[in-house]
C-alpha positions, 0 to 999 in steps of 0.5 A, spaced: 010 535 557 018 533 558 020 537 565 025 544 564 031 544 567 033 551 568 042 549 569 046 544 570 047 545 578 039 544 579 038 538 584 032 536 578 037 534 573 041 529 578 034 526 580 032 526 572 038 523 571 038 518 575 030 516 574 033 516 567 039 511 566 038 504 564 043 502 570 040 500 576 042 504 580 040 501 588 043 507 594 044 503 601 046 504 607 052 502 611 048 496 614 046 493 607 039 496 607 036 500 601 034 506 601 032 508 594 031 506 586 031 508 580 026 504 575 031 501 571 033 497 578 025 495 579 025 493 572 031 489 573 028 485 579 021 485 578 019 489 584 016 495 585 020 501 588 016 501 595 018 493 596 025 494 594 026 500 599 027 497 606 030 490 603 036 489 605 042 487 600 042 479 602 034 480 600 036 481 593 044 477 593 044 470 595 052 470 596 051 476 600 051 474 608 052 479 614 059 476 614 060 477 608 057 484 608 062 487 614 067 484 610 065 488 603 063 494 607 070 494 610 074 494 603 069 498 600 071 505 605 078 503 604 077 504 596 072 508 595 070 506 589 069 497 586 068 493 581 066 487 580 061 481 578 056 478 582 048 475 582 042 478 584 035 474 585 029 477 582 023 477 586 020 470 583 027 467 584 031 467 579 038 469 578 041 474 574 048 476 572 050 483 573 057 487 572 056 492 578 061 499 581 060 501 587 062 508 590 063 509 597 059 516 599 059 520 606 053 525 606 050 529 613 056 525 617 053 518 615 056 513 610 052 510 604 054 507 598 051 508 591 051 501 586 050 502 579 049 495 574 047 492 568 045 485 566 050 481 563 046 475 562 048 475 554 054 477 555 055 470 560 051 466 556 055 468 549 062 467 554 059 460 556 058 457 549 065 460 548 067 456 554 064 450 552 067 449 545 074 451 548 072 445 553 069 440 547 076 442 542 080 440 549 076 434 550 077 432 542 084 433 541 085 429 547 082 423 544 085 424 538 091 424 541 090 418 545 087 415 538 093 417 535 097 413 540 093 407 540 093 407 533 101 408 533 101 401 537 097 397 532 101 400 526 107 399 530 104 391 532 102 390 524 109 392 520 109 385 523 105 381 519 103 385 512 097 382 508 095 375 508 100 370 505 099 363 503 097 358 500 094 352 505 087 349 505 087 351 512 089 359 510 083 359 506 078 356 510 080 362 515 079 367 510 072 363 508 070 364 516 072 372 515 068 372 509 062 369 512 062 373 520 065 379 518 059 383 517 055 381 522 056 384 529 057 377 532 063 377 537 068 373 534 073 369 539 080 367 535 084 363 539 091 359 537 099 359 539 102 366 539 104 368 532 100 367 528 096 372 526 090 373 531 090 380 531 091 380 522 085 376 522 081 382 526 083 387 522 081 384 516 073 382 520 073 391 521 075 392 514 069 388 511 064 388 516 059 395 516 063 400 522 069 399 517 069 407 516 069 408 525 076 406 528 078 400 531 081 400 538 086 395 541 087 392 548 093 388 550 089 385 556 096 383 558 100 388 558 095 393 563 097 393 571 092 390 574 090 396 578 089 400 572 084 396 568 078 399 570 082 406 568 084 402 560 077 400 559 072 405 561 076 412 562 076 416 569 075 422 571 081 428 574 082 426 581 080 419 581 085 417 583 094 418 584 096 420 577 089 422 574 091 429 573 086 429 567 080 426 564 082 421 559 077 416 554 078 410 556 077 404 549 070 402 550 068 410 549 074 411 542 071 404 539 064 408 539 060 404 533 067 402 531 070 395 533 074 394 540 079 387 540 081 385 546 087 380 545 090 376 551 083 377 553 084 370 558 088 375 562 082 379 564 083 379 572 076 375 575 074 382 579 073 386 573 069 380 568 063 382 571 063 389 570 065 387 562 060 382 561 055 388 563 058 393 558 057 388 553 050 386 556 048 394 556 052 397 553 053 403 558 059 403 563 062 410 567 069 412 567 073 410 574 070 416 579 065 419 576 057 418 576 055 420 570 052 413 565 055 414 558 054 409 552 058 405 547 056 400 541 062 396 540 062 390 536 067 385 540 073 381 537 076 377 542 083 373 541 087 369 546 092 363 546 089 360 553 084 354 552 079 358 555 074 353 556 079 349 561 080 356 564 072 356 565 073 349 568 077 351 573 074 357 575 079 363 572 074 365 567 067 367 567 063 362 564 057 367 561 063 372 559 065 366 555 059 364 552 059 371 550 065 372 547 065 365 543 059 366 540 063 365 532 070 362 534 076 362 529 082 357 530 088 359 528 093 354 526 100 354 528 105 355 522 108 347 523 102 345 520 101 350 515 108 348 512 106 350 504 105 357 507 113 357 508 115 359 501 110 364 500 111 367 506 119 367 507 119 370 499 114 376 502 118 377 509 125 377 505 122 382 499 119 386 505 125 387 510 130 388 505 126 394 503 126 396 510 134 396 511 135 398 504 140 392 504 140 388 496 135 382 496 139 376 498 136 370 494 133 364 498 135 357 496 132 351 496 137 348 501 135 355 505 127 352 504 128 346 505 133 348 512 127 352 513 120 347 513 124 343 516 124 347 523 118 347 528 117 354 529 114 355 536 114 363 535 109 361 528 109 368 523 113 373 528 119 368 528 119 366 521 120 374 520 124 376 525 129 369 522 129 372 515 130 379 518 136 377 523 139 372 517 138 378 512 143 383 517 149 378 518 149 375 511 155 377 507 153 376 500 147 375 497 145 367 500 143 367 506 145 363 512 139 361 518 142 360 525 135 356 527 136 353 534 135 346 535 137 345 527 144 343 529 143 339 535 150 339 539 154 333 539 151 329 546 157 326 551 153 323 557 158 322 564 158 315 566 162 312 571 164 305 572 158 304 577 153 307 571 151 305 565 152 308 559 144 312 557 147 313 550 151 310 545 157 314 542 157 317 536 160 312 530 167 315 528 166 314 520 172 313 515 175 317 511 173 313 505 167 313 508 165 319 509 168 321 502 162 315 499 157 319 504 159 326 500 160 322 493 152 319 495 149 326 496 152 329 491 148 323 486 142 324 490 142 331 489 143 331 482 138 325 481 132 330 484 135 336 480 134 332 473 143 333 473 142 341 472 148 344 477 148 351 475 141 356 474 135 356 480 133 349 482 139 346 481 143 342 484 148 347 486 142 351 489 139 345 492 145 342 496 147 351 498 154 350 494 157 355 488 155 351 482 162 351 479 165 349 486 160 343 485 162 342 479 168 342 481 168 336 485 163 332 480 169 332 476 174 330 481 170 325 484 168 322 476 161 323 477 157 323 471 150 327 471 
């Protein structure tokens, strides 16, 4: 039968409240010690009300210390009233979140305070997941960004070759290897002269080989302070070292289940190829300054333009990381020696650059290709685009002038004095007469190759790089017949 509360003022109705309030109200004294509790405190700390009466505050708060205590109850006079957040310990030891007021009371010349708080586990709980996926969508957008930037490096090295072109027995042989390696998980070594496409060759293995729909990630192992390897390769933690002001992804994490290539990989500082080899053994790593161990499956595609084995052989190179990186070696060869790839590949760089400068395609001549595969090419592919590009910007009409280094050589004058003698001989002054006999024998010569046509593609006047009614011209003033 429910108890009959005769007026507000009644002193049963405030015991009645209290008794049924769904707080847990908890009165103590100035010296921490609980004097009485309502059920709803017992409920929340799985004590009876005789064993909580008598406890003190720090029986029941871990963070609370008489230091800290003084420190509250000082604050708690001057304020009258607080609240705040804190934990409390049940009585088989667990922690439990609570939102708590507190109100500072005099009674009978004594000082007391009275504590009313409410669990807020669920509400915790739901501000931790909260603050989890904020954290998780950091964390997302940062490797997105660092994604992006890796991936604006790699279209920015790409625009410089294209698609492969060419003809030559040798092209198609790499293409065979491609085909044979790439769906496999092999790690492929692709060595050859800078230039030639090494990292061409690599994006060609991603696209066809199973992790094609993941990303592959590129390391220009040349181009990275030697203190920041360790950083580029596996990450680091905030605070790991001057400048980490973030945690950052380092590459083996953003190739996860992708393809990791690691070019110039000759120039991996010896200190830290143990600790590579041991990723690709394992497959686990931790970022610089964190203890955590995280795992990745990459497929390694390495390329180099060092001779690797020599560099075994003089103990700059690890030779277990070797083996392991060369398991499917690819050779690329220079470009002097695949010199029936130059036609194809100067037409597609001319068609691709003249789209790139808005500029009206120049027409390249058979004197242009014949200036052009007589060159050696020691930049290979990039050289050959970067002197179609620059002949492009300079030329003033629709034909096209190469300034190749080395085509022209300069006229030789060695200093001799009477003690000394002459390292070479003097330039033979020629006639008149005979260089017009010299002019007269290359123009027959030139028409003999083109069948006596001077004008139209393939022509004589195209071949020796002449306007036809100029060659004609001469043809006729020097009594040539075709």
């Amino acid at each position: 039968m429910a108890k009959k509360l005769k007026n507000e003022n009644d002193p049963g109705l405030a015991q009645f409240t209290i008794e049924r309030a769904d707080d847990a109200i908890l009165w103590h004294d100035c010296n921490a010690r609980i004097q009485h509790v309502n059920p709803a405190a017992c409920e929340l700390l799985g004590y009876s009300r005789e064993e909580l009466v008598g406890l003190t505050i720090q029986d029941i708060n871990p963070s609370s210390t008489p230091k800290t205590w003084a420190k509250f109850w000082k604050e708690l006079r001057k304020k009258q009233v607080m609240v705040f957040e804190d934990d409390h310990r049940t009585r088989d030891g667990k922690i439990v979140p609570l939102e708590t007021k507190v109100n500072f009371i005099e009674f009978e010349g004594r000082e007391y305070a009275v504590s009313f708080s409410r669990d807020i586990s669920e509400r915790r709980k739901i501000e931790e997941e909260k603050s989890q996926a904020y954290r998780e969508i950091c964390r997302l957008r940062e490797q997105l960004e660092l994604e992006n930037e890796y991936l604006q490096e790699e279209v920015s090295e790409l625009r410089t070759f294209g698609d492969f072109v060419g003809q030559s027995p040798a092209l198609q042989n790499i293409l065979r290897q491609i085909e044979m390696v790439a769906p496999t998980d092999a790690g492929v070594l692709i060595t050859g002269e800078s230039g030639t496409g090494k990292e061409l060759i690599a994006h060609e293995m991603h696209k066809r080989s199973h992790r094609s729909t993941h990303r592959m990630i590129r390391v220009n192992c040349a181009s990275i302070p030697r203190e920041l390897y360790e950083s580029e390769f596996f990450g680091h933690v905030k605070g790991a070292f001057t400048g980490a002001v973030k945690d950052r992804a380092g590459r083996f994490e953003l190739a996860h289940e992708g393809t990791l290539f690691l070019d110039e990989v000759g120039e991996i500082p010896l200190t830290l190829q143990s600790k590579l080899l041991r990723v690709l053994q394992e497959g686990t790593f931790e970022r610089v300054g964190d203890e955590k161990t995280r795992k990745t499956d990459v497929r390694i595609i390495a390329a180099t333009n060092r001779d690797l084995k020599r560099e075994v052989d003089e103990g700059r190179f690890r030779e277990d990381l070797f083996y392991r990186l060369n398991v499917f070696p690819i050779e690329v060869p220079p470009l002097r020696k695949r010199k029936e790839d130059i036609p194809l590949l100067a037409a597609h760089f001319l068609k691709l650059t003249a789209i790139k400068l808005n500029h009206p395609k120049p027409k390249l001549s058979q004197a242009n290709m014949n200036q052009l595969q007589a060159y050696h090419w020691p930049g290979n592919v990039r050289e050959l685009q970067n002197v179609i590009e620059r002949a492009i910007i300079t030329s003033q009409s629709d034909r096209l002038r190469f300034n190749l280094p080395g085509s022209q050589a300069p006229r030789k004058t060695p200093l001799s004095t009477h003690k000394e003698k002459r390292d070479e001989e003097e330039p033979k002054v020629l006639t008149f007469e005979e260089i017009r006999q010299l002019d007269q024998d290359n123009i027959l010569a030139a028409l003999r190759q083109t069948g006596g046509r001077v004008f139209g593609a393939g022509g004589a006047a195209e071949l020796l790089d002449t306007p036809p009614t100029t060659l004609a011209s001469r043809i006729k003033r020097m009594g040539l017949k075709r």
